[in-house]
N, C-alpha and C positions, 0 to 999 in steps of 0.2 A: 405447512402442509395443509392442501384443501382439507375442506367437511366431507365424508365420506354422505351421498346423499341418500336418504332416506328412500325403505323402500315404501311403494303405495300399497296402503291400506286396500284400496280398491282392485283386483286384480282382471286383467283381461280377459271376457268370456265370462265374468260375474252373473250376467243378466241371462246368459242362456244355457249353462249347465254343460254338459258333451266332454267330447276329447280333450278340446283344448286345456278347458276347465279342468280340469282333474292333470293333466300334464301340468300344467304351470305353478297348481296348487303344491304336488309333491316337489318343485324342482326349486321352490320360493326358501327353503333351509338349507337347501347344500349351498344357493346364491348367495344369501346372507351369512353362510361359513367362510365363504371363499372370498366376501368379502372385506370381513374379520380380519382375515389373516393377512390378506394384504395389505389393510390398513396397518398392523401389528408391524409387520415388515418394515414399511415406512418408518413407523415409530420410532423404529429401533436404530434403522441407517441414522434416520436425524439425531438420534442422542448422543450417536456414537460418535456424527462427526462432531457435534459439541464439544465432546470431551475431550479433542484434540485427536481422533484419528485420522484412519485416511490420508498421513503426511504429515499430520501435525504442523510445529511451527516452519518446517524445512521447506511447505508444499509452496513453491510459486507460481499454480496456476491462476489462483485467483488473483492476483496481484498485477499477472500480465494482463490478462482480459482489463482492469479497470486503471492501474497505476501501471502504465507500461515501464517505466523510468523507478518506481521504487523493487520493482523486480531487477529492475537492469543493476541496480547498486549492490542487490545480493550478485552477480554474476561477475561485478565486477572487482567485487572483495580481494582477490587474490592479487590482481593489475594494482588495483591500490595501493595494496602491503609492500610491492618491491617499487612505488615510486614514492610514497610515502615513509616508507621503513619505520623509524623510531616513534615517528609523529601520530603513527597510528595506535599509539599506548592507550591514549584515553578520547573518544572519538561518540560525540553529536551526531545523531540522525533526526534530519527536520522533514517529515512528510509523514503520510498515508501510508497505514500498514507499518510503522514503525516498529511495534510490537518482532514483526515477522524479519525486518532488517536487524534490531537489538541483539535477538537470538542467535543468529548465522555471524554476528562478531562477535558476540560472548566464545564461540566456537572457538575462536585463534588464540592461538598462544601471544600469553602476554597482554591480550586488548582490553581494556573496560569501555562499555560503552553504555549510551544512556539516548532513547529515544523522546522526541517529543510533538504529539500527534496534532494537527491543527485542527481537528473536526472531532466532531463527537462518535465513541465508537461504540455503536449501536449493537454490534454482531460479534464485539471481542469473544475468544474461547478461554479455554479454564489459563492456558498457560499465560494468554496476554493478562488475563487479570490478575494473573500471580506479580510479573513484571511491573505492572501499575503499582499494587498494595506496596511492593519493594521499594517503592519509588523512581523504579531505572526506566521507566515510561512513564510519563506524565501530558496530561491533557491540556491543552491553552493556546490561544489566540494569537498568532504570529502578528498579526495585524499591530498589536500592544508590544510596550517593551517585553525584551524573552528576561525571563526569572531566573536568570544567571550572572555569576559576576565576570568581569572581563578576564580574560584569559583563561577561564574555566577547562576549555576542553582545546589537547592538540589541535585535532580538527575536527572542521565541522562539515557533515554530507546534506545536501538539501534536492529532493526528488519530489517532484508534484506538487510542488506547492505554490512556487512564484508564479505558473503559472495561469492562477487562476486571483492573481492579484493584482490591480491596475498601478499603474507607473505613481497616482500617489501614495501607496502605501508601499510598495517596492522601497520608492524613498526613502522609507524609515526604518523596514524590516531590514532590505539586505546587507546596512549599515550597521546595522547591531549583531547580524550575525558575524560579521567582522569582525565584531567589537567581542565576542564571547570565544572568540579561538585563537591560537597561539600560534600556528602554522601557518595556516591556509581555510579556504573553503571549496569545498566543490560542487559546483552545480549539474543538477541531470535536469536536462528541461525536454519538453518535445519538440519534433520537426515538424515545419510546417509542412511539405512534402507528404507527411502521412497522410494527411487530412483527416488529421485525430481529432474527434468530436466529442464530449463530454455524455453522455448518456442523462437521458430525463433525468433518472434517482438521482446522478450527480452534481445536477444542475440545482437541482432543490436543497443537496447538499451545502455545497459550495456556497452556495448563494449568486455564482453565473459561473458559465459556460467556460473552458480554459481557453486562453489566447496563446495559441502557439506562435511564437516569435524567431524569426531568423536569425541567425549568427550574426548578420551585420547591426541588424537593432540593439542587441544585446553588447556585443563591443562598444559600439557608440556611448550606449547606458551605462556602461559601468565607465568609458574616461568622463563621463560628462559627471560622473558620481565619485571620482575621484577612487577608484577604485582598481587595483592595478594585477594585472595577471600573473602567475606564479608562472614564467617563463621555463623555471628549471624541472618544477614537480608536471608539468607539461610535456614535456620532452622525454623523461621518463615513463610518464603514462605511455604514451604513444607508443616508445620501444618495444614498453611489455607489452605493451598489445599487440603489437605486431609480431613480438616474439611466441606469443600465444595464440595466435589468427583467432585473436579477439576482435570486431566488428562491433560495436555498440550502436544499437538501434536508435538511441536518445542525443542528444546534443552534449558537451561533460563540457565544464567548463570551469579551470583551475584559479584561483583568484587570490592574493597577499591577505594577510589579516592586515589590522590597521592597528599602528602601533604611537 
């Protein structure tokens, strides 16, 4: 929240006395009441949305605005559940806003799930810090081996993240995310068509700009990484989605663990 700026000491019409002088004089405390109170106001919206209101962890507008694709994976929850079915008992979320994805699958019946954020979360509210302490969100560097053992989780969801990582760390990450899921993985990447662009803050974040990559680069990249598509959990996405005139704004892309 800006500094409410200060009023001047020095008042207009100081130097000559009259109408104006004497208007401005008496009108200088109901200003400074009024704008007390608006400051007050402010105050209070800000703390209130800290404490998780206004939507709380359900709310996915901030999500779309910056993580277009970790919003998509909450909308996609349900499409998931009937092509995934059983696999979705105990389920990995690797991006941005993890916290807010963790929550909307703890929802389902039957799911455990465990986020884990690759940036540092500067703005988390009361409920993502509960998840943290929990341990069911955790902070660390995809770049590096992930701090789980293999086969740890059914499956694994990953939204926003690979794409802001260049082909030699891709190398090594999206190999180990294979390597920590039992199922499958699924990837939510962006289109290049958007001409989705990273925003300053995000860019300083990240550490660079996200490369959005075509369907065909990404095919290529994963035979050429030995990495092979979940043909079946594919084909049921799709259904449900159609059967849902479900549309997904992001790229999804279904892929085998590695066994």
């Amino acid at each position: 929240m800006s500094r409410r700026p200060g009023i001047p000491s020095r008042r207009f019409g100081e130097s000559g006395g009259g109408l104006f002088s004497s208007s401005k004089s008496k009108s200088s405390p109901i200003l400074s009441i009024g704008l007390l109170i608006v400051g007050g106001l402010f105050l209070v919206a800000y703390m209130y949305k800290g404490s998780g209101g206004f939507g709380g962890l359900d709310s996915v507008s901030r999500v779309e605005g910056d993580y277009l694709c970790s919003g998509e994976v909450q909308q996609a929850i349900p499409i998931l559940q009937q092509a995934y079915g059983d696999s979705m008992h105990k389920v990995l979320h690797v991006g941005p806003d993890a916290c807010y994805v963790v929550s909307k699958l703890l929802k389902q019946d039957e799911t455990e799930a465990w986020g884990l954020e690759p940036y540092d979360i500067e703005d988390a509210d009361n409920n993502c810090k509960t998840l943290i302490r929990r341990g069911s969100v955790r902070v660390a560097d995809i770049k590096f081996p992930l701090p789980y053992r293999p086969k740890s989780f059914s499956l694994v969801i990953v939204s926003d993240a690979l794409d802001y990582l260049s082909p030699r760390y891709l190398n090594k990450t999206l190999p180990d995310l294979a390597r920590v899921s039992a199922d499958g993985i699924v990837i939510f990447t962006g289109v290049p068509s958007n001409n989705q662009k990273a925003k300053v803050a995000d860019v300083s974040k990240f550490g660079r700009a996200a490369k959005m990559r075509s369907s065909a680069w990404w095919t290529r990249y994963f035979a050429q990484n030995n990495l092979e598509e979940n043909e079946a959990a594919s084909k049921k996405f799709g259904q449900a989605s159609t059967k849902s005139s479900y549309v997904p704004k992001c790229q999804i892309f279904h892929l085998k663990s590695l066994h």
